[in-house]
C-alpha positions as CSV (number, residue, x, y, z in Angstrom):
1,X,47.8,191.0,167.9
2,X,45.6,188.4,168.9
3,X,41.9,188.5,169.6
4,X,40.2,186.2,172.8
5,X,37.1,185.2,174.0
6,X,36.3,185.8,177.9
7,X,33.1,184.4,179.2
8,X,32.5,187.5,181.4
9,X,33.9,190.5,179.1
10,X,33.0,189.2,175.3
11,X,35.6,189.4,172.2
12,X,38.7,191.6,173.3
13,X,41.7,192.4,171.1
14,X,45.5,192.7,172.3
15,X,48.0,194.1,171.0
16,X,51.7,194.5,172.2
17,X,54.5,197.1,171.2
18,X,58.0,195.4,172.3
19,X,61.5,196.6,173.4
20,X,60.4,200.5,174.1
21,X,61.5,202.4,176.9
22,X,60.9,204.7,179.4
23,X,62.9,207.9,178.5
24,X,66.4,208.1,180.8
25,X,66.0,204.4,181.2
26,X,67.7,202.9,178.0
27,X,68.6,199.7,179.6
28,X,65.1,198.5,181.0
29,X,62.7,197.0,177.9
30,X,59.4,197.1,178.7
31,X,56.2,196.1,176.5
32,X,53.1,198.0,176.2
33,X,49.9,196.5,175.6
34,X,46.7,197.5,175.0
35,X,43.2,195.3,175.4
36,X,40.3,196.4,173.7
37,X,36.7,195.1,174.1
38,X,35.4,194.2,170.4
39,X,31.5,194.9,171.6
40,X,28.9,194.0,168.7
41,X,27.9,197.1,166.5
42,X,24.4,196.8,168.4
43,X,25.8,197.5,171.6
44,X,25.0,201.3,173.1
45,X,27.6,200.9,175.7
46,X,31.0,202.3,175.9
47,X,34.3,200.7,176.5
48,X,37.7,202.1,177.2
49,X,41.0,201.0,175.9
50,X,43.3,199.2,178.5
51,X,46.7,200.1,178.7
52,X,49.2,198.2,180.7
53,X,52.7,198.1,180.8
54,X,54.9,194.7,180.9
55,X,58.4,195.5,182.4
56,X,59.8,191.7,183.7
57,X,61.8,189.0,182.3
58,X,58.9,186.2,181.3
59,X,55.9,187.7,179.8
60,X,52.9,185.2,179.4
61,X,51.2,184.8,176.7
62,X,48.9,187.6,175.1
63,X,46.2,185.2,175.4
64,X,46.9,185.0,178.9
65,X,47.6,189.0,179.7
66,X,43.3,189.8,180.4
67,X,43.2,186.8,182.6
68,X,46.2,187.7,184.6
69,X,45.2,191.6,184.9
70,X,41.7,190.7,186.0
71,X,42.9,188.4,189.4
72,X,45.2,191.5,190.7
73,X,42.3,193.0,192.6
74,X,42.4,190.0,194.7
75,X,45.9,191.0,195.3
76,X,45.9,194.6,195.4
77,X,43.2,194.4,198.1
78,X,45.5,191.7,200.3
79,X,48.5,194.4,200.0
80,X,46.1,197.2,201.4
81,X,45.1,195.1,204.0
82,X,48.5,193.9,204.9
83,X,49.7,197.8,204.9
84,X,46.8,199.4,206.4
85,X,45.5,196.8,209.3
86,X,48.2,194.6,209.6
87,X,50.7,197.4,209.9
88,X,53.0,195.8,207.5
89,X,54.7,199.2,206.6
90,X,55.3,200.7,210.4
91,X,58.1,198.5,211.6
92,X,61.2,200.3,211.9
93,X,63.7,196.9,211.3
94,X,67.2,197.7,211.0
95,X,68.6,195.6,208.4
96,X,67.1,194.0,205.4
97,X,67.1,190.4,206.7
98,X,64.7,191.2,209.2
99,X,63.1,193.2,206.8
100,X,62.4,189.7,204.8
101,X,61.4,188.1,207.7
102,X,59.0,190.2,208.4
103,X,57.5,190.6,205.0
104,X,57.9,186.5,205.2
105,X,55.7,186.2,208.5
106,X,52.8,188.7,206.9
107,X,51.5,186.3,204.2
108,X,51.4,183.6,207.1
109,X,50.2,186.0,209.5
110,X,46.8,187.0,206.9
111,X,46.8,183.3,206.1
112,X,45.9,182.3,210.2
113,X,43.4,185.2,210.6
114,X,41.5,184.3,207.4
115,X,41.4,180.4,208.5
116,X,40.3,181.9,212.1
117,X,37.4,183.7,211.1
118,X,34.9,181.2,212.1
119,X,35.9,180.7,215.8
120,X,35.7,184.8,215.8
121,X,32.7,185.7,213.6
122,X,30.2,185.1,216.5
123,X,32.4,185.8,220.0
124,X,32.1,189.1,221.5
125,X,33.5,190.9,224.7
126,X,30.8,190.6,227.5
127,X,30.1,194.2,227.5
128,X,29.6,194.2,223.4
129,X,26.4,194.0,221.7
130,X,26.4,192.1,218.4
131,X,25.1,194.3,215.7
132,X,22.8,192.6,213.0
133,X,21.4,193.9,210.4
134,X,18.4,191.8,208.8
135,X,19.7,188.6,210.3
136,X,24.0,189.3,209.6
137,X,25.7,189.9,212.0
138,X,28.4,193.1,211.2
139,X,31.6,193.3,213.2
140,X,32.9,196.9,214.4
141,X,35.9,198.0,212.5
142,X,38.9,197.5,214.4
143,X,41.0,200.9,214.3
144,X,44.9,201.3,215.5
């Protein structure tokens, strides 16, 4: 058990149960772990237990675990993007090396149309009318 200090989130507890498994699969160790926010006895808010599940080689540090969990969104959201705009998901390739490839190419592929945004923020067809809203300016969602 250790207990950290997050800027944003306050005093949280961790804890960690080692080596149990999932039942039918005796051979794969996983960890479970549960965060807890320590809120002051003051506090009228209400905060529920966090449990994750650890099932790799190199765990980090318990310290470490809140940190790590918090900066998937960022990663989660990428994936979603990569399977629902980007199409990642609809190529039908025929062996797994070009499978690879392709899954290489999509992180390279998000990579040039994030550094891109600029020169396409502003530029529309001549037939579009930008759409603002108070002074932004919204592009239309592009659907397949």
């Amino acid at each position: 058990m250790v207990e950290v200090k997050d800027s944003k989130l306050g005093r949280l507890r961790v804890r960690m149960w080692q080596d149990l498994h999932f039942s039918g699969s005796a051979t794969h160790a996983m960890q479970l772990i549960l965060v807890e926010r320590i809120l002051p006895e003051e506090s009228r808010s209400k905060s529920q237990p966090l449990w994750l599940v650890w099932v790799g080689e190199k765990m980090p540090p318990l310290s470490e675990i809140c940190r790590q969990y918090l900066r998937r969104f960022a990663v989660d959201h990428w994936y979603r993007l990569l399977k629902q705009r980007l199409h990642w998901t609809v190529p039908q390739l025929s062996t797994p090396q070009q499978g690879e490839r392709w899954s290489d190419l999509m992180p390279i592929l998000s990579w040039e149309l994030w550094l891109a945004r600029d020169l396409v923020a502003q530029h529309h067809l001549p037939w579009q009318k930008p759409l603002s809203v108070s002074g932004t300016i919204i592009l239309p969602r592009l659907e397949p």
